[in-house]
C-alpha positions in Angstrom: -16.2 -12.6 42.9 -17.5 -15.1 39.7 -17.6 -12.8 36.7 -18.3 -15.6 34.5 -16.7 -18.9 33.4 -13.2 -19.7 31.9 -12.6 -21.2 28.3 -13.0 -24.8 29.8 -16.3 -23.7 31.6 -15.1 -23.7 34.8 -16.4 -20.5 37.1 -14.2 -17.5 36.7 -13.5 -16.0 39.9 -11.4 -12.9 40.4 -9.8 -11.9 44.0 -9.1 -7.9 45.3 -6.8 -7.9 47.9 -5.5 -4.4 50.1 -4.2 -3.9 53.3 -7.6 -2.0 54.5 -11.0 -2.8 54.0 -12.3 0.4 52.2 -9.5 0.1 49.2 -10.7 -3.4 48.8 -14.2 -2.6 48.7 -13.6 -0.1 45.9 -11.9 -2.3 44.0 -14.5 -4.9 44.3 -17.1 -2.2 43.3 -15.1 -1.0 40.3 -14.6 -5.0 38.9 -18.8 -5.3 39.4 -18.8 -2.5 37.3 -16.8 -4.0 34.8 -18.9 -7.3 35.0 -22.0 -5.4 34.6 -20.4 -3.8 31.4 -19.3 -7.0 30.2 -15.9 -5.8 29.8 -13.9 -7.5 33.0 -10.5 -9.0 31.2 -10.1 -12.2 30.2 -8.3 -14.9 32.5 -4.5 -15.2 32.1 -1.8 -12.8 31.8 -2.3 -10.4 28.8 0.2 -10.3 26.0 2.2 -7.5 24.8 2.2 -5.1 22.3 4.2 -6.9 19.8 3.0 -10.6 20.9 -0.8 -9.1 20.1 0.1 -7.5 17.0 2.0 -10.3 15.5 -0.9 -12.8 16.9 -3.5 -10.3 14.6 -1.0 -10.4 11.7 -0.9 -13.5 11.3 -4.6 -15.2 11.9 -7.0 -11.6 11.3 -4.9 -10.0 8.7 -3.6 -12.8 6.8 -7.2 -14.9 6.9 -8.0 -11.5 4.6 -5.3 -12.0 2.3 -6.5 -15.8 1.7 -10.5 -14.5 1.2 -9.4 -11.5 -1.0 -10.9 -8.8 1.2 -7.2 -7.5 2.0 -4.4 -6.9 -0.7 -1.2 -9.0 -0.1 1.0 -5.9 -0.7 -1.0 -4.4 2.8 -0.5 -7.3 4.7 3.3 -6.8 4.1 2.9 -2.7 4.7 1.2 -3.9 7.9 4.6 -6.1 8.6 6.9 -3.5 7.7 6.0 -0.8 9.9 5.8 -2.7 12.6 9.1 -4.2 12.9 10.5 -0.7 12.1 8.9 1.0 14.5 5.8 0.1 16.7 7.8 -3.4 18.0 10.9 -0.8 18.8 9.1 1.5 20.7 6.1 0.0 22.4 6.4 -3.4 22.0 7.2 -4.7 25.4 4.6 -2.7 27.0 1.5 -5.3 27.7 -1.4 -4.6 25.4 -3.8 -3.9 28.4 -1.3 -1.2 30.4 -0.4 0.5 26.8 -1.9 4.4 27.7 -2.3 7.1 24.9 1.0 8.6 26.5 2.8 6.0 25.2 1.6 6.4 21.6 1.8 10.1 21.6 5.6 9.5 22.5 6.2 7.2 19.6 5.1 9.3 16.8 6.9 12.7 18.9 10.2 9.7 17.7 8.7 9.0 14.6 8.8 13.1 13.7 11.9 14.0 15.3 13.6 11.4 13.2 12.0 13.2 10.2 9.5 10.6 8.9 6.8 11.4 6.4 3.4 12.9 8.4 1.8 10.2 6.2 4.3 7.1 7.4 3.3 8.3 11.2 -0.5 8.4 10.2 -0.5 4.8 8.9 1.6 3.7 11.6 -1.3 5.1 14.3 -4.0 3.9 11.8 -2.4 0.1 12.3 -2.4 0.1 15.9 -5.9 1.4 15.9 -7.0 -1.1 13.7 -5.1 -4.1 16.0 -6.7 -2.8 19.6 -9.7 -2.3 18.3 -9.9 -6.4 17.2 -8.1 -6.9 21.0 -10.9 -5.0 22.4 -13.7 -7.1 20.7 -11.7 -10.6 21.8 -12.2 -8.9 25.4 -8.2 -8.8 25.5 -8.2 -5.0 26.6 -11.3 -3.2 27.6 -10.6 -0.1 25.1 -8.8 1.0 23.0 -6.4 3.9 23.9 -5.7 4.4 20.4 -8.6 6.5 20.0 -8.2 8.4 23.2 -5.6 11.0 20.9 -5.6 13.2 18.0 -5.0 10.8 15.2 -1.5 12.7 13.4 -2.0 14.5 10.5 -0.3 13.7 7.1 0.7 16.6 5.0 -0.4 16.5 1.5 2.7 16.9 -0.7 2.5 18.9 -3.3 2.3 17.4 -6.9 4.2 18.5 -9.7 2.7 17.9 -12.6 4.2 18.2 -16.4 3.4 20.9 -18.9 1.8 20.7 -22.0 5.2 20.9 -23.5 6.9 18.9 -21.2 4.7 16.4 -22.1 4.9 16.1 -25.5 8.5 16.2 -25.4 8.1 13.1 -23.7 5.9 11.9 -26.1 8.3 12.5 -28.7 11.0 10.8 -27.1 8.9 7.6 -25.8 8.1 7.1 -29.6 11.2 6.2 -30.4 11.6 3.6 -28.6 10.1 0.0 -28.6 7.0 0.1 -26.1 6.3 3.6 -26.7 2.5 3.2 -26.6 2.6 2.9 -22.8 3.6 6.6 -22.1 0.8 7.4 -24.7 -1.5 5.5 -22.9 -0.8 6.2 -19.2 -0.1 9.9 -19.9 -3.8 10.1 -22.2 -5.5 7.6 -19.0 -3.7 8.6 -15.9 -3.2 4.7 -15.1 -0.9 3.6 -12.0 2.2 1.8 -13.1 0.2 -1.4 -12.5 -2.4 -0.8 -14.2 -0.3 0.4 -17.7 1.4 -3.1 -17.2 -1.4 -4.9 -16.7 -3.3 -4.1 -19.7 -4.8 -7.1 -21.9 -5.6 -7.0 -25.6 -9.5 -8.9 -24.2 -9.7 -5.2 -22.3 -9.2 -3.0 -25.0 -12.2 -2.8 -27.7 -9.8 -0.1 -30.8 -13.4 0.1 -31.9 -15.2 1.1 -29.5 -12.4 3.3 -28.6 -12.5 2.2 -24.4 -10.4 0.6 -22.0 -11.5 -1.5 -19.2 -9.2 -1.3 -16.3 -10.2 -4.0 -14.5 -6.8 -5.7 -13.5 -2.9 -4.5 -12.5 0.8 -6.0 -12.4 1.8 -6.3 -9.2 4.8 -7.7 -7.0 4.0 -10.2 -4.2 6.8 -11.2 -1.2 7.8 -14.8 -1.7 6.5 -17.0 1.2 8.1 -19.9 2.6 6.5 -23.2 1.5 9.0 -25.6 3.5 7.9 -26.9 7.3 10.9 -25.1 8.8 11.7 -21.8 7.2 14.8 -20.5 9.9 16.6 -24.0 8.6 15.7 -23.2 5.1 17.3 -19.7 5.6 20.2 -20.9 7.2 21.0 -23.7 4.1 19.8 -21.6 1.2 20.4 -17.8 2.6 23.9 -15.8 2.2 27.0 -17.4 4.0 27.4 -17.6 7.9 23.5 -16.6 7.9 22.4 -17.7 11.9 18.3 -18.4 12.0 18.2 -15.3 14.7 19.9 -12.7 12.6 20.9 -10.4 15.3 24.7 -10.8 13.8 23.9 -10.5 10.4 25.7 -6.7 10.5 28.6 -8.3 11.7 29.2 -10.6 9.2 31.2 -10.6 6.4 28.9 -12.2 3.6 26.1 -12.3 5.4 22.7 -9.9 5.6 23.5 -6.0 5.3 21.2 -5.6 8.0 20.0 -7.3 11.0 16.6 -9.3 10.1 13.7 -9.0 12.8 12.2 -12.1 11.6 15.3 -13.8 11.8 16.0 -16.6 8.3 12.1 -16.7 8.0 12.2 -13.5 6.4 14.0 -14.6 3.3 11.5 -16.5 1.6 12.6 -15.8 -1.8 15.6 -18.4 -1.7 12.9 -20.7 -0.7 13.0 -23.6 -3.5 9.8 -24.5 -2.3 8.5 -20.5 -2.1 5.1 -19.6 -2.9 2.6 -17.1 -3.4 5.4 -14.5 -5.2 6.4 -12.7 -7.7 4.4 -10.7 -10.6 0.6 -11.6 -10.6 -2.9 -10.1 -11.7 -5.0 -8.2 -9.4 -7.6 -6.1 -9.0 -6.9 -2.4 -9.4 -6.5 -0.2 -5.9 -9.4 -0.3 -3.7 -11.5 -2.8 -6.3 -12.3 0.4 -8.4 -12.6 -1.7 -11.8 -13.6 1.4 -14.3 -14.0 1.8 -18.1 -12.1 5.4 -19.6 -12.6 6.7 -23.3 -9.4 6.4 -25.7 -8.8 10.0 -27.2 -9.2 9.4 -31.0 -5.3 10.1 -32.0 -4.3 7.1 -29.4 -6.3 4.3 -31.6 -4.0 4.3 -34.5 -1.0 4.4 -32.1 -2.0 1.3 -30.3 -3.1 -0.3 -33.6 0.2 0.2 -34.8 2.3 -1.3 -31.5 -0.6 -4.0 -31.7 0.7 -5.0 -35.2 5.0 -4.4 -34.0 3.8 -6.9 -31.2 2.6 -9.6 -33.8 5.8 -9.1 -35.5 7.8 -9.9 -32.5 5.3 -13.1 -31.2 6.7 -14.5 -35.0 10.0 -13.8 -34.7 9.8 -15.5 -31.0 8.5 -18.3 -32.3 8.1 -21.2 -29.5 9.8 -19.0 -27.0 6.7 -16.6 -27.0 5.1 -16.8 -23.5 1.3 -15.8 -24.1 -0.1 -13.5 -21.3 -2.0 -11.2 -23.4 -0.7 -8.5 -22.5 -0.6 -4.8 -24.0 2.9 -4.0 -23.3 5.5 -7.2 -22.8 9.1 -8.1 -23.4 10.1 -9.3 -26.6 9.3 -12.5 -25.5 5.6 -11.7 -24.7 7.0 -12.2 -20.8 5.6 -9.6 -17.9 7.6 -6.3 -17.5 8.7 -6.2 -14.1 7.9 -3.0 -12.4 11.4 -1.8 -11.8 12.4 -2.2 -15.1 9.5 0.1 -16.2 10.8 2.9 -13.9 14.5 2.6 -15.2 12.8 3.2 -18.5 10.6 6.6 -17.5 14.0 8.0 -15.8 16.1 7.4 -19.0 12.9 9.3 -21.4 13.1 12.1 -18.9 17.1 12.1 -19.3 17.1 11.8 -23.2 14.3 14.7 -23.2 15.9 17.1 -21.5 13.4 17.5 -18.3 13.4 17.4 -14.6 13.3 14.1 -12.8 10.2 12.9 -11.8 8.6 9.1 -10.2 6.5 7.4 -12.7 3.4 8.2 -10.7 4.1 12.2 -11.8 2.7 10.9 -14.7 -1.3 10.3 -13.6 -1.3 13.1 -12.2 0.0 15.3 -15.3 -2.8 13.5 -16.4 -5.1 15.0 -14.3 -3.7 18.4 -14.6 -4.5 18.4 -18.3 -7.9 16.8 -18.0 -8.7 20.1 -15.6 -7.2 22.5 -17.5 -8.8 21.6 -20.3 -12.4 22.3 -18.7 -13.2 18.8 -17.8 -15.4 18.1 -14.8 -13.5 17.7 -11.8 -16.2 14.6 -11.2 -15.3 13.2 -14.4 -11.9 13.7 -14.1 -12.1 11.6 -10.6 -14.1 8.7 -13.0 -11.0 8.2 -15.3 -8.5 8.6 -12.8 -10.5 6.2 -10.6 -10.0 8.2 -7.2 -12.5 6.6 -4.6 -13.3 10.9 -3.5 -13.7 13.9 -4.0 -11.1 15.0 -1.8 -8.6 13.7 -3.6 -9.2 16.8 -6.8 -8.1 19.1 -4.0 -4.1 18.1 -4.6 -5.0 20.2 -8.3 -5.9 23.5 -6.6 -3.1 25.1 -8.2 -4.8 24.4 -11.6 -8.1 25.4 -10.1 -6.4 28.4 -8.8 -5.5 29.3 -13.1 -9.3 28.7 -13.9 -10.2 31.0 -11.3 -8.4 33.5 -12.3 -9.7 33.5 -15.7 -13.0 33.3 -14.8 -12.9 36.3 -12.5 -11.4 38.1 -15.8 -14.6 37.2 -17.6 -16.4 38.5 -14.9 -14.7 41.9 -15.5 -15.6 42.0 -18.6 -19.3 41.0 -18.5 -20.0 43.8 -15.9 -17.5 46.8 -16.9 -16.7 46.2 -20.2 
């Protein structure tokens, strides 16, 4: 039967075969269905899972890293959970024999081996995503992705500072240099990024606002030599072999074996590219402008002046970024650094540990308990939804309570 014509525009015919005459018939009848649906496979053998999946990684995905309409930092998400465990467990299966039993037995794995609901839910969300573009190539005919229950990621529970708590960190972030930047990210609720990634052009003292418009973020080195497995093998740790698989084995070489074999360590490229700490947009493009609280101005007027007296005292080693919060040099604070710094304020103050990110949202616990509009409060934070205020029920829980007592009172006194 001609269902259509091949890439070189030859005819396209397809051929049933059965050892009786009525199998073959319904199998001619089910392909002219197929053809009338426009959905008969394409000509040659179909790839598998991990071929198609690397294939869309590398031309889809990374086309929207080079146009902007994908961050570079979800490209290498994309990457990493693939290797670690969709190529594992279903990446030999072909792409057009994959059936929803298979998925529903990798994430059963994924749980037993006690990964986060939300790690299985972006793992499903990923293969959705990579059938769905096979499915419009006319490399599968549907996509069996969306034939289950997508899993379910568990909200975790934040835990916020007190009022207390907070101002002891306060008090224990001024003493040292760079204090302003707890100020600030506690007062705004800013991401880590977007503290770092503050510039004096952004910040109008008097006009009291702050235009969060850009973040500091860290990018995976990419290979910019023609062959990056040699360039791993001369450059890379000791004994290093361009396929990896040994690398456990060896005495100085990777800690663990590399799926991507040499081509994986980009960063001992000398030729590397596209790395290390840049400028970008804030999470999800949500550029927004928040209101200083009047006691922060005079706080960042007076690290604005401790930073000219540093630039001086630098002299020609100054780097000029215009940034808020720098090194002494004026240089980018890299990320890592800025967490060592929180955990040692929290140690010196006495309190809990906590990530950095425990910080926006003791923001947005105090911003609610204050009486602010939950919609206002999702403005300054910058969430994209609504949905997002529901992690501060517990808060809304507290000014429910006290409403209900004013109730009391209004109708029995």
């Amino acid at each position: 039967m001609t269902v259509g014509t091949k890439p070189n525009g030859s005819p396209d015919r397809r051929h049933r075969m059965s050892s009786d005459e009525a199998t073959v018939r319904a199998k001619v009848k089910e392909l002219e269905k197929l053809r009338a649906a426009s959905k008969v496979r394409k000509a040659g053998r179909p790839p598998t899972v991990e071929q198609w999946i690397t294939t869309w990684l590398e031309t889809a995905c990374a086309r929207k890293v080079a146009d902007g309409s994908m961050a570079p930092r979800t490209l290498d998400d994309y990457w990493s959970k693939c290797r670690l465990y969709v190529f594992p467990g279903i990446g030999k299966h072909r792409v057009d024999k994959l059936t929803p039993e298979h998925l529903d037995a990798l994430y059963l794995g994924m749980l037993q081996r006690a990964l986060a609901s939300g790690t299985v839910l972006k793992t499903h969300r990923i293969v959705s995503r990579a059938l769905r573009v096979a499915m419009q190539r006319e490399i599968v005919t549907r996509n069996v992705a969306t034939l289950i229950d997508a899993p379910t990621a568990v909200e975790t529970e934040i835990e916020p500072f007190s009022r207390e708590e907070t101002r002891a960190v306060l008090v224990e972030a001024d003493k040292r240099r760079n204090g302003a930047r707890w100020s600030v990210a506690l007062a705004e609720g800013l991401r880590q990024g977007e503290a770092l990634g503050l510039r004096w052009q952004y910040i109008d003292l008097d006009t009291s606002v702050i235009k969060v418009w850009w973040q500091l973020q860290r990018l995976t080195w990419r290979h910019g030599c023609e062959d990056p497995h040699a360039c791993g093998e001369k450059h890379h740790r000791k004994g290093c072999k361009p396929t990896c698989k040994q690398h456990a084995k060896l005495k100085n070489g990777c800690p663990k074996p590399c799926p991507k074999g040499c081509a994986a360590h980009a960063k001992v490229c000398p030729e590397r590219t596209g790395g290390g700490l840049v400028f970008r947009e804030p999470k999800g493009k949500n550029k927004r402008i928040v209101p200083i609280p009047p006691p922060l101005v005079p706080i960042l007027r007076a690290h604005r002046a401790a930073q000219l007296r540093e630039r001086m005292a630098a002299g020609e080693l100054w780097e000029e970024n215009d940034l808020v919060f720098a090194q002494p040099d004026g240089k980018m604070i890299d990320p890592r650094a800025d967490w060592e710094e929180w955990k040692d304020i929290l140690t010196a103050a006495g309190l809990r540990d906590a990530r950095v990110h425990d910080g926006r949202h003791t923001a947005g616990t105090l911003l609610i308990e204050s009486g602010v509009n939950p919609r206002v409060v999702m403005e300054i934070l910058g969430h994209s939804s609504m949905r997002m205020m529901t992690r501060y029920t517990h808060v809304a829980s507290a000014l429910a309570a006290d409403a209900a007592s004013k109730m009391g009172d209004a109708l029995w006194g």
